[in-house]
C-alpha positions in Angstrom: 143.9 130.8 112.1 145.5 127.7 113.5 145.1 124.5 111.7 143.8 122.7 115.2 141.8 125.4 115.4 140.1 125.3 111.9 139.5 121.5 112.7 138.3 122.3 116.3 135.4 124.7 115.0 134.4 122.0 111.9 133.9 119.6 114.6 131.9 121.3 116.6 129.7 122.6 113.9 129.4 118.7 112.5 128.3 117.4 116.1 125.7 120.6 116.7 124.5 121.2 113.2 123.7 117.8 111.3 121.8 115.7 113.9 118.3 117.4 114.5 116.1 114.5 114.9 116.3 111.8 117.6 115.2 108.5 117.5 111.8 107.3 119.4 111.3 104.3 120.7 107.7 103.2 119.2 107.6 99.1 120.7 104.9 97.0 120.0 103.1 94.3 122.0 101.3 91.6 120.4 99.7 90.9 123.3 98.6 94.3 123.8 97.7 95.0 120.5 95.5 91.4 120.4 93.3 92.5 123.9 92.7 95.7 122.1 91.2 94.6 118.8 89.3 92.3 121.2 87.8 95.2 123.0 86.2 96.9 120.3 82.8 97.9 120.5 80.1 99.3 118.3 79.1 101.0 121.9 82.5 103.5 121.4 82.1 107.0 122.3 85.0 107.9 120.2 83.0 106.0 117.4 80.3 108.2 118.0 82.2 111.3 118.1 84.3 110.6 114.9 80.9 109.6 112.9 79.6 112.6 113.7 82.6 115.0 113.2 84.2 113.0 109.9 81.7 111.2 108.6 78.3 113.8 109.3 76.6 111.4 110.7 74.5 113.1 113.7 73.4 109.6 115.7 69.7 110.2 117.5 71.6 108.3 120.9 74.2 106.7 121.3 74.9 103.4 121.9 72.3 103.2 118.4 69.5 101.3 118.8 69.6 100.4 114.8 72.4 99.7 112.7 71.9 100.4 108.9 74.3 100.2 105.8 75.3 104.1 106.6 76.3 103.6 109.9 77.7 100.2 109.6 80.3 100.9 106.9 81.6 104.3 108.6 81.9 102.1 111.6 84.3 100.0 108.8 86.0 103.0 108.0 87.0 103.3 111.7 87.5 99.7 112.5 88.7 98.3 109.9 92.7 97.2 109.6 93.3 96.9 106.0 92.4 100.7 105.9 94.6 101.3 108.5 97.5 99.7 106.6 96.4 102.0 103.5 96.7 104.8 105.7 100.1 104.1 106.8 100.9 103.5 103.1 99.6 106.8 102.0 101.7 108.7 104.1 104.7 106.8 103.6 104.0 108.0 99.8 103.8 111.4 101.2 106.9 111.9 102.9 108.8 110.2 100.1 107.7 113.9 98.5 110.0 114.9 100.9 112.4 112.7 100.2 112.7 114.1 96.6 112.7 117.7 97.1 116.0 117.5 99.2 119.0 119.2 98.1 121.8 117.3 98.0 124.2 118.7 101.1 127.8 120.5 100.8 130.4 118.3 101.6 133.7 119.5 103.4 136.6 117.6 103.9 140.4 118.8 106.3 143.3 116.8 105.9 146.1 117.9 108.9 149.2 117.0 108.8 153.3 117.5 109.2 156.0 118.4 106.5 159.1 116.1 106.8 160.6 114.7 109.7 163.5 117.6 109.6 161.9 120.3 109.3 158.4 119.6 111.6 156.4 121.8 109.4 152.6 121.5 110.5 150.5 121.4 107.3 146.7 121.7 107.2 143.9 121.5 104.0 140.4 122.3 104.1 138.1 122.2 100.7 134.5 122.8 100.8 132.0 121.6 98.1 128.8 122.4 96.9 126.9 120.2 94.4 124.8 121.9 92.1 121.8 119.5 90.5 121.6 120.2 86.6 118.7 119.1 84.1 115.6 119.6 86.5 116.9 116.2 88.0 115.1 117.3 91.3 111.6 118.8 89.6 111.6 115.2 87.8 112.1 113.1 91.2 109.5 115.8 92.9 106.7 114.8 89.8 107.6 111.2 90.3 106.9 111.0 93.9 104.2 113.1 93.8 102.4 111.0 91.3 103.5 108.0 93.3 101.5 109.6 96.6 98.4 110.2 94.4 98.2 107.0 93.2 98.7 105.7 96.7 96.0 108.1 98.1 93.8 106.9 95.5 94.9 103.3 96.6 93.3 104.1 99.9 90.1 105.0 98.3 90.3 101.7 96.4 90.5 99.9 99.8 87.7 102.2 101.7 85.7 100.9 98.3 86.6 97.3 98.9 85.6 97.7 102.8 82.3 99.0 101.5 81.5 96.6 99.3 82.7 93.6 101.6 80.2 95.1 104.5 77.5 95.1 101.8 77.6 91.9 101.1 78.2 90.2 104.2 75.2 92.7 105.5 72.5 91.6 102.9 73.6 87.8 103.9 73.1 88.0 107.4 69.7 89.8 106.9 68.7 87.4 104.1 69.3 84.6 106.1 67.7 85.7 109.1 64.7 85.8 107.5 65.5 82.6 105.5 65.4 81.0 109.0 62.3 82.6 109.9 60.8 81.3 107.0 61.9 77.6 107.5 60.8 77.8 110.9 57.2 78.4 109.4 57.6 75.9 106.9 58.4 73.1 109.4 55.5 74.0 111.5 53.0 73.6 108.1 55.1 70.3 107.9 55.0 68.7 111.0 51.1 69.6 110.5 50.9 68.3 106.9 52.9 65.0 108.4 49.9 64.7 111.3 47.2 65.2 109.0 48.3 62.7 106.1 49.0 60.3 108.8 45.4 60.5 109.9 44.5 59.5 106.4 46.9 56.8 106.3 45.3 55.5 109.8 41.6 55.8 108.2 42.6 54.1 105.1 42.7 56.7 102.6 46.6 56.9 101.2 48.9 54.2 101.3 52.1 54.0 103.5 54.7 55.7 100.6 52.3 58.4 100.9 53.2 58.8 104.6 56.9 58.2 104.7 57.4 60.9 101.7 55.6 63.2 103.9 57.4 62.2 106.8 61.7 62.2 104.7 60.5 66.0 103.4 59.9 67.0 107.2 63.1 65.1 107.8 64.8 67.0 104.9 63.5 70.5 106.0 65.1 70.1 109.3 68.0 69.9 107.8 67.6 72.3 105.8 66.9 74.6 108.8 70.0 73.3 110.9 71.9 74.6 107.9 70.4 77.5 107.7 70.7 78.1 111.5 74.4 77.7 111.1 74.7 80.1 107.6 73.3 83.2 110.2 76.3 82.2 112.4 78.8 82.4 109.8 77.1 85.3 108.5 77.2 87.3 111.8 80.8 86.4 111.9 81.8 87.4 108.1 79.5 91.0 108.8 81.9 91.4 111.7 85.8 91.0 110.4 84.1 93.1 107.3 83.7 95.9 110.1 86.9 94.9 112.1 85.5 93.9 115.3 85.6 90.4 117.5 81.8 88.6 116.7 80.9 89.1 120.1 81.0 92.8 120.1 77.9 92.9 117.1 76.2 90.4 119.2 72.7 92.2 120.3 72.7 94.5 117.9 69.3 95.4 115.7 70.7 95.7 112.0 68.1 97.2 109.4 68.0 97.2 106.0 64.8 99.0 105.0 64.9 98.8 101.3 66.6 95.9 100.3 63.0 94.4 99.0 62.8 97.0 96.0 65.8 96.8 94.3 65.9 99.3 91.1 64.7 98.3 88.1 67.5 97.4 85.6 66.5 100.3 83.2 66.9 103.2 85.7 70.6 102.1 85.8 73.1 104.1 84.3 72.6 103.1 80.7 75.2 103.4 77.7 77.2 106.2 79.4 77.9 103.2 82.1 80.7 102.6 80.8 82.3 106.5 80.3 81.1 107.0 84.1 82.9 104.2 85.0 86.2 105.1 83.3 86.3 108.2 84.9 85.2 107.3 88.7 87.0 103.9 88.7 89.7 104.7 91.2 91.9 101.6 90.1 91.8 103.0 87.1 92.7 106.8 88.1 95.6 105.3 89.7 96.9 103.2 87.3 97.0 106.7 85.1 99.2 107.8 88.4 101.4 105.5 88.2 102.0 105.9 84.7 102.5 109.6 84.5 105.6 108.8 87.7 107.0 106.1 84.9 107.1 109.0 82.5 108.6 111.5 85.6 110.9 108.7 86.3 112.2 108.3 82.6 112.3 112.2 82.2 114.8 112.0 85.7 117.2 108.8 83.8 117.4 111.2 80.9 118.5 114.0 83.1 121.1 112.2 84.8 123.3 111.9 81.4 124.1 115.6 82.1 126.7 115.2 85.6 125.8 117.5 87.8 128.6 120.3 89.3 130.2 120.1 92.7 131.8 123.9 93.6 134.0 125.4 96.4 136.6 127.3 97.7 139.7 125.2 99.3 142.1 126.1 101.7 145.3 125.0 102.6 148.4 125.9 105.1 151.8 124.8 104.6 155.3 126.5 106.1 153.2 129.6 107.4 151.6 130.5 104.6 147.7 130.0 103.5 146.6 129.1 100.2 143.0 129.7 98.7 141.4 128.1 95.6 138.4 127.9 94.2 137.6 124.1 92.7 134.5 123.2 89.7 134.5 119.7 89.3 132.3 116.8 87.6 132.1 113.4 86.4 133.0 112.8 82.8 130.3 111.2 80.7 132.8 109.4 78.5 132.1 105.7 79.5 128.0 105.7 79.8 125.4 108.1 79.2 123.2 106.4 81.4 122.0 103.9 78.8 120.9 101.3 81.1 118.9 103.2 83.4 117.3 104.8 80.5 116.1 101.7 78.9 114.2 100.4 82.1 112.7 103.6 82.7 111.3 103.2 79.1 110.5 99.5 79.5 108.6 100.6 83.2 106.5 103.3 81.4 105.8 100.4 78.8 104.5 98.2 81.9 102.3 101.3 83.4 101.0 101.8 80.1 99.5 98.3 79.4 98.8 98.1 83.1 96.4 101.3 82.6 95.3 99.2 79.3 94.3 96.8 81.4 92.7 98.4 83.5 90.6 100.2 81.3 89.5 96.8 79.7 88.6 95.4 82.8 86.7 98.3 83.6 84.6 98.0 80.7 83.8 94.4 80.9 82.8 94.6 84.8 80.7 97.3 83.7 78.5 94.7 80.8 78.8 91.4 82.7 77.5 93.2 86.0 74.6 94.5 84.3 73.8 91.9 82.3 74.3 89.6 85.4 71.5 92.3 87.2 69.1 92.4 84.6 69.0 88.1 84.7 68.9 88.0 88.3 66.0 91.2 88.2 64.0 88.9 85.4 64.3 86.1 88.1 63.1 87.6 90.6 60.6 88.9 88.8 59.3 85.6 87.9 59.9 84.0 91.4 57.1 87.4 92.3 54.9 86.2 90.1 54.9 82.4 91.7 54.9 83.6 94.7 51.2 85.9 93.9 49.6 83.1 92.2 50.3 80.5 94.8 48.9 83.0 97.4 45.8 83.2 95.5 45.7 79.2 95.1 45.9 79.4 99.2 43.1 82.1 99.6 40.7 79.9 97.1 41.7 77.0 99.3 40.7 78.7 102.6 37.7 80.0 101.1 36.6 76.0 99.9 37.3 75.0 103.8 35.3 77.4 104.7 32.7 76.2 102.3 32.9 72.9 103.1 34.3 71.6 99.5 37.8 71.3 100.7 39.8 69.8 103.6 42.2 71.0 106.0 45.0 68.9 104.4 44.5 70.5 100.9 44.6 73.9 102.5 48.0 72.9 104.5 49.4 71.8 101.2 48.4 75.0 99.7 50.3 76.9 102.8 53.5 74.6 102.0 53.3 75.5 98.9 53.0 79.1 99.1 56.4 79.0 102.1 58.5 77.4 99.1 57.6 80.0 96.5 58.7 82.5 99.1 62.0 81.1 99.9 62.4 80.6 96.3 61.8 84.4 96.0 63.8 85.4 99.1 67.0 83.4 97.6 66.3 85.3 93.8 65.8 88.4 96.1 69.3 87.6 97.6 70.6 87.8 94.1 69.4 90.3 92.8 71.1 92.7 95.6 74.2 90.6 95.6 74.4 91.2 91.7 73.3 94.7 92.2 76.2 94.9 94.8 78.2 93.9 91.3 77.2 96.4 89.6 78.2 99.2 91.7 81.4 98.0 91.9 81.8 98.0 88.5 80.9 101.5 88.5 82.5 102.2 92.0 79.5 104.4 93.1 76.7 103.6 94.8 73.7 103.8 93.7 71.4 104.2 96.9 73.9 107.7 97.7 71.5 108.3 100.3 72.2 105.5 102.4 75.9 105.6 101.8 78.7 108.1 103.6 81.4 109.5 102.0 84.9 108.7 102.6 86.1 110.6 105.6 89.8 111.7 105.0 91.3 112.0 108.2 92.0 108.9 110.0 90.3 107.6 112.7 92.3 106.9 115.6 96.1 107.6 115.9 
């Protein structure tokens, strides 16, 4: 075979064989993507259909006429960006698998030319080589990156976590506040009354002025105090929708339930001592950290590998004066200069780092675990106490009633009694507030809910492509 022709056919097969995929144009509008985040809605048929096929939730209409803690955080898992980003992260992770179990490619190489400028004689070379991968170098970068995509997947169970968490919160303090306003709006109403009836006393001559114009700066102060409050369900509203993922206005309307957030668990029927071991092994951070440490060891086992070269084989070819030449060629770099020390020594330093990182995280783990209890069973015992005010001021109030009734008490000592009966219960609604804030706490430390019922799993499939 010619030389041109030789050339002629490694073309050929370079331009048909090595170029499978094509490039896709994948542009992005910011304007676009801005009206669309704009348009979500809780009112979604594909929400309703991916509840119900990913997340088992069989809805009893649709749009729902309730929204509880189940429904509202697998709407999250739909909505919600920074699972979307995790996502994409994931499988990033996952094609670097790919990544490492490709086998480095034969190389080939011609080299045409002419003999002399007497005698005109064309001369042609051709050498093919195949490199051969010694030490389990590609086992080691397979391990590493697989490791690397579990602790990513398990990175996007920490952030489905987080989203939970974030729309139990912000759930609880729209809720609580809600009913904090609802409250207040009573309590200005036995106010304003309190104000009219003590300044019938002031005009008859029974109290002094001071008396008065106290009663009048606490009505003064509990509007306020209701202003306030009117703007925290605002912000509230807002905050429960970013934790979802949608604009405000497309959770405006919309009935959201909690029906047990008033009986909280009593600190005992928590996990108790084996807390901690429960924690340790469901924590995902922590599962991932241990990830991330066995891909520092694959990694260190892959720098140790590459002390040994690896072997590049092949037959070669060459024409010269009408004659054709074969050889076979084994070659490989010489070890003589460097073993690899350098990589070797930050491998070992970046298992170090994953090591104390999973230390870390272990610690960490441990003490969210105490403080979150301990922080439950002081909010629990204040709540507790804020109950028991809250009982014997309602008795106080009934007594009262019943000495109007009997003619040994007046309607001013009975409003009083009201009054202070709506503070006891605000002070119990706030301690309330706590208690499932801090009980919020303690789940996280443990990074399972503890109302499973009212919960869903994390679907696995993404939402929306």
């Amino acid at each position: 075979m010619k030389p041109h022709a030789i050339g002629a056919l490694l073309l050929s097969a370079l331009l048909t064989g090595c170029a499978p995929h094509r490039y896709h144009a994948a542009p992005i509008s910011p304007a676009a993507t801005a009206t669309a985040l704009y348009r979500r809605s809780l009112d979604d048929p594909d929400l309703d259909q991916w509840m119900k096929q990913q997340g088992g939730f069989d809805a009893p209409s649709w749009p729902l006429p309730t929204w509880d803690l189940r429904s509202v955080v697998l709407a999250a898992y739909y909505f919600n960006p920074d699972l979307d980003v995790a996502r994409a992260n994931a499988a990033a992770s996952g094609a670097a698998i790919t990544t490492a179990a490709m086998k480095p490619n034969p190389s080939v190489s011609v080299g045409p030319g002419y003999q002399g400028p007497s005698g005109a004689q064309p001369i042609a070379a051709f050498d093919f080589s195949l490199p051969i991968e010694t030490a389990g170098k590609r086992g080691y970068r397979i391990a590493n990156a697989t490791h690397l995509s579990a602790a990513s997947r398990l990175q996007l169970g920490q952030t489905a976590w987080i989203v939970r968490s974030r729309v139990r919160a912000a759930l609880i303090d729209y809720l609580f506040s809600v009913r904090a306003v609802e409250l207040l709006h009573r309590e200005v109403d036995l106010r304003k009354e309190y104000v009219r009836l003590t300044e019938a006393r002031y005009h008859a001559g029974e109290i002094p002025l001071p008396d008065l114009t106290m009663a009048r700066i606490d009505l003064t102060s509990l509007g306020q105090t209701l202003s306030a409050a009117e703007g925290h369900v605002q912000t509230t509203h807002a905050a429960l929708a970013a934790a979802i993922g949608i604009p405000d206005s497309a959770l405006m309307g919309k009935t959201l339930v909690w029906s047990d957030a008033d009986n909280p668990p009593v600190p005992n029927s928590l996990p108790p001592q084996s807390a901690r071991k429960l924690a340790l092994e469901n924590r995902l951070d922590v599962l991932g950290a241990l990830e991330k440490y066995e891909a520092a060891q694959s990694g260190l086992q892959l720098e140790i590998a590459k002390q040994y070269p690896d072997i590049n084989i092949g037959p070669g070819y060459s024409y010269e004066e009408g004659s054709n030449f074969l050889s076979l060629v084994v070659s490989s770099v010489l070890p003589l200069r460097n073993h690899n020390e350098g990589p070797i020594a930050e491998a070992e330093a970046q298992r170090k780092v994953a090591g104390a990182q999973l230390l870390a995280a272990q610690s960490t783990v441990l003490a969210d675990v105490d403080r979150s209890r301990a922080q439950y069973a002081a909010a629990f015992a204040t709540l507790e106490g804020a109950t028991a005010a809250v009982g014997e001021l309602e008795q106080q109030k009934q007594s009262a009633l019943r000495l109007l009734k009997a003619g040994e008490a007046d309607q001013l000592t009975v409003v009083a009694a009201q009054l202070q009966t709506s503070v006891s219960e605000r002070a119990r609604l706030d301690a309330l507030l706590q208690t499932q804030l801090a009980l919020g706490l303690v789940e996280d430390a443990l990074q399972r809910p503890l109302d499973s019922g009212v919960t869903p799993a994390f679907p696995k499939s993404a939402p929306r492509p």
